[in-house]
PyMOL Python script that loads the backbone (N, CA, C, O; Angstrom):
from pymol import cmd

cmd.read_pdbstr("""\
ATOM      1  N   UNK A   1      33.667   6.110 -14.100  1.00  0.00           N
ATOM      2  CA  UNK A   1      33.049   5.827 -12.807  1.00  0.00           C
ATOM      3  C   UNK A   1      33.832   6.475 -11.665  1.00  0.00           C
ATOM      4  O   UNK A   1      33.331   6.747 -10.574  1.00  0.00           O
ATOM      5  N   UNK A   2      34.943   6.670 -11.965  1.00  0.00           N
ATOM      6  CA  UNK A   2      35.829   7.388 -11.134  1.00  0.00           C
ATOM      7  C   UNK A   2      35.478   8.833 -11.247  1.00  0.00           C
ATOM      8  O   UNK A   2      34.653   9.075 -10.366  1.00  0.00           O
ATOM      9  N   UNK A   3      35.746   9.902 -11.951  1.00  0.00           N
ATOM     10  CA  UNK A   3      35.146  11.060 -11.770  1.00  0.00           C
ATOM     11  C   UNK A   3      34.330  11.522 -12.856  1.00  0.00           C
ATOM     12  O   UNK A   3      33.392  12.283 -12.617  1.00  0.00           O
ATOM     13  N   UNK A   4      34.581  11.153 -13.995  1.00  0.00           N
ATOM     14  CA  UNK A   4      33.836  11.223 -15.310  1.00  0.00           C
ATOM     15  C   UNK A   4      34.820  11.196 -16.419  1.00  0.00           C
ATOM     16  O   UNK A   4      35.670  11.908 -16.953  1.00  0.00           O
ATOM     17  N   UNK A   5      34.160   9.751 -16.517  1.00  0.00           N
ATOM     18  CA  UNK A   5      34.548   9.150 -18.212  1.00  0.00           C
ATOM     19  C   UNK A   5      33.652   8.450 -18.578  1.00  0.00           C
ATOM     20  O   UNK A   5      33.579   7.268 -18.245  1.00  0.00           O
ATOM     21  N   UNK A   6      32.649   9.133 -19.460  1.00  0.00           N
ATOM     22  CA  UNK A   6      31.969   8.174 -20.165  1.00  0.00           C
ATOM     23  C   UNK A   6      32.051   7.084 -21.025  1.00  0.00           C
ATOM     24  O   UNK A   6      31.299   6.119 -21.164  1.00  0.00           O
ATOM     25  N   UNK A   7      33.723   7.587 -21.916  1.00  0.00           N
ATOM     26  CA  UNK A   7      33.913   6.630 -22.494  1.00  0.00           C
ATOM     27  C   UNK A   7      34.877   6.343 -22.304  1.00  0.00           C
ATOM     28  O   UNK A   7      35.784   6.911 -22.913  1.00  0.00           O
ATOM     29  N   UNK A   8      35.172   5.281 -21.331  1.00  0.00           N
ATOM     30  CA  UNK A   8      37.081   5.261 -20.953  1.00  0.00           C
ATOM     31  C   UNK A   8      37.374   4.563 -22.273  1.00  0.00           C
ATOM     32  O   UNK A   8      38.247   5.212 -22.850  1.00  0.00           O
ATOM     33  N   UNK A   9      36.965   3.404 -23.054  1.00  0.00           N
ATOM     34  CA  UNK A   9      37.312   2.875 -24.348  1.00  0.00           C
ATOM     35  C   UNK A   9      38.166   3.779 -25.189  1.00  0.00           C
ATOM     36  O   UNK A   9      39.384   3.738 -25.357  1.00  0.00           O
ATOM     37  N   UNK A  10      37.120   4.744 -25.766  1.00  0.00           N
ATOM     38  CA  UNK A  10      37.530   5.779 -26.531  1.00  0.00           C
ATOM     39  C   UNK A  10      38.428   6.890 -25.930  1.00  0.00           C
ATOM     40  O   UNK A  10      39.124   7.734 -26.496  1.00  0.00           O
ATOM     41  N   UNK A  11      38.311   6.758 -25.228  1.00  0.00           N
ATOM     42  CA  UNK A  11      39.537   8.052 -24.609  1.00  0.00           C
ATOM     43  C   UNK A  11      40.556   7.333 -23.595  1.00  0.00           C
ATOM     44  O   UNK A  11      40.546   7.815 -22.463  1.00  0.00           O
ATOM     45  N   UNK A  12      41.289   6.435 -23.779  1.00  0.00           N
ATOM     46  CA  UNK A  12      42.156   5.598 -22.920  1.00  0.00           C
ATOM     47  C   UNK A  12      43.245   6.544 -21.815  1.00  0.00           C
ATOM     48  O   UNK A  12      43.524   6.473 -20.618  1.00  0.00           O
ATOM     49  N   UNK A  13      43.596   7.317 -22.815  1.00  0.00           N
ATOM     50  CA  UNK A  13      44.326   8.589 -21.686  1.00  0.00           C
ATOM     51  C   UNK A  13      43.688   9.648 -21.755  1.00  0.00           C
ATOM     52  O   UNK A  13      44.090  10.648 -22.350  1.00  0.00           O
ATOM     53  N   UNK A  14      42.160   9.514 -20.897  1.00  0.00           N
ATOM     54  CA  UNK A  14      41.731  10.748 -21.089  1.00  0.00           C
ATOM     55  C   UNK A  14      42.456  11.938 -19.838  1.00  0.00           C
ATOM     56  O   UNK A  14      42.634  13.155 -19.899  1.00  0.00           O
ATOM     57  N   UNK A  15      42.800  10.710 -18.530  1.00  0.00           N
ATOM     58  CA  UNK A  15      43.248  11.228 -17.122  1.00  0.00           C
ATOM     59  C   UNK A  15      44.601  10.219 -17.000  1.00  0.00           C
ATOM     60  O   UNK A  15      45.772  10.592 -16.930  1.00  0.00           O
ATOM     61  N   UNK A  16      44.125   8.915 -16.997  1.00  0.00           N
ATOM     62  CA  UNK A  16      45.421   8.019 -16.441  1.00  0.00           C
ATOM     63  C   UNK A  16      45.630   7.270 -17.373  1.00  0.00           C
ATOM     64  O   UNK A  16      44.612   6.946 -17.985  1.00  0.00           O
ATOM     65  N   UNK A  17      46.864   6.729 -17.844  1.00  0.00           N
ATOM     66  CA  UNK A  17      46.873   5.357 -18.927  1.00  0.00           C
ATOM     67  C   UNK A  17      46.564   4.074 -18.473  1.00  0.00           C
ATOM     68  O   UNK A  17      46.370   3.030 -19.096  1.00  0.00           O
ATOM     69  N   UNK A  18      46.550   4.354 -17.171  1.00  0.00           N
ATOM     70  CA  UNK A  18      47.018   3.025 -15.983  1.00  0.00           C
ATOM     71  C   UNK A  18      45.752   2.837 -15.445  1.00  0.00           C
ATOM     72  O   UNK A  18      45.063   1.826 -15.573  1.00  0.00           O
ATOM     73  N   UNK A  19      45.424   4.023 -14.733  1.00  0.00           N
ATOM     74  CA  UNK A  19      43.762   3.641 -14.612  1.00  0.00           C
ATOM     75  C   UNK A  19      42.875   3.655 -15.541  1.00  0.00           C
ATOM     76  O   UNK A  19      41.865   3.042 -15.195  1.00  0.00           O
ATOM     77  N   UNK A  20      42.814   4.164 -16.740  1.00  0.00           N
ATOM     78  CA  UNK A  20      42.074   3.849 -17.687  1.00  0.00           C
ATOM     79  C   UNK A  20      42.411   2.454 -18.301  1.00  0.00           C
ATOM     80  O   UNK A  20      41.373   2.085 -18.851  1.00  0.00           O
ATOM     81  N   UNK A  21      43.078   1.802 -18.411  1.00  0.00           N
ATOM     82  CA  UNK A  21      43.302   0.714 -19.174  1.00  0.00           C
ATOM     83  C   UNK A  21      42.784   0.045 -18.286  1.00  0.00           C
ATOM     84  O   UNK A  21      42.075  -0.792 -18.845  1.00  0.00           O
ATOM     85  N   UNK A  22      42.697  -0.142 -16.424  1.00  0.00           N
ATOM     86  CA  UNK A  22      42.654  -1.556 -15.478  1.00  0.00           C
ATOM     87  C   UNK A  22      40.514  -0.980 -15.612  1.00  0.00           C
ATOM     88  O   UNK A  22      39.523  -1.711 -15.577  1.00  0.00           O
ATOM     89  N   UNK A  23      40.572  -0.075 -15.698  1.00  0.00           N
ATOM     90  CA  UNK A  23      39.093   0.351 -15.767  1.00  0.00           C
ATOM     91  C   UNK A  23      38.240  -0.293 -16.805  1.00  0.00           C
ATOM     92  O   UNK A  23      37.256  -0.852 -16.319  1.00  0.00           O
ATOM     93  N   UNK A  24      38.329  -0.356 -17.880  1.00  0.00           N
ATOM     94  CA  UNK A  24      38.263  -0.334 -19.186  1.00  0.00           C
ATOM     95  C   UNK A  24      38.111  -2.249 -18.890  1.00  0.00           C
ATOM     96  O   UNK A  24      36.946  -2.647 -18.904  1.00  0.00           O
ATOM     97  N   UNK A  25      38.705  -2.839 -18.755  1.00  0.00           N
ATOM     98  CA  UNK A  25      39.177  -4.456 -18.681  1.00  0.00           C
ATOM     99  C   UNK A  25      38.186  -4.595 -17.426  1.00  0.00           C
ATOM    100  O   UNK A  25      37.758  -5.749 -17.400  1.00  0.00           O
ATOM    101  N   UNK A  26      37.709  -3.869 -16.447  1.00  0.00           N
ATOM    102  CA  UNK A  26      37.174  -4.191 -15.535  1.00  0.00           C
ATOM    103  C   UNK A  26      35.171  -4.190 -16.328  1.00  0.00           C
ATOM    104  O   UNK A  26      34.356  -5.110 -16.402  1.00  0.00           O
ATOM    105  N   UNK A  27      35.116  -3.277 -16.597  1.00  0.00           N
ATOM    106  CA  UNK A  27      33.485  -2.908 -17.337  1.00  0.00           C
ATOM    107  C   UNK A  27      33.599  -4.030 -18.534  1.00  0.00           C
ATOM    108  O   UNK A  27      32.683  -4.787 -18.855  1.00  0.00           O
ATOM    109  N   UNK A  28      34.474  -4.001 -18.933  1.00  0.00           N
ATOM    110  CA  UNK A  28      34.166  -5.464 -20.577  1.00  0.00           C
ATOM    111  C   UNK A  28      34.778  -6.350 -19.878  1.00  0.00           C
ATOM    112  O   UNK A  28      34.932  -7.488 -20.320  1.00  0.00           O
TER     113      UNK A  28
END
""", "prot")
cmd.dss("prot")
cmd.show_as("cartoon", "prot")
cmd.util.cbc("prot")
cmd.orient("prot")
């Protein structure tokens, strides 16, 4: 939702570890 990750789940560090993980916990 930030610039494109469709699947932040599956790709946890696709960009950030940090924003992907608080992202990820935010959508589930």
């Amino acid at each position: 939702m930030s610039s494109g990750k469709p699947s932040s789940t599956l790709s946890p560090t696709q960009r950030i570890p940090g924003e992907s993980a608080w992202t990820t916990n935010v959508r589930l």
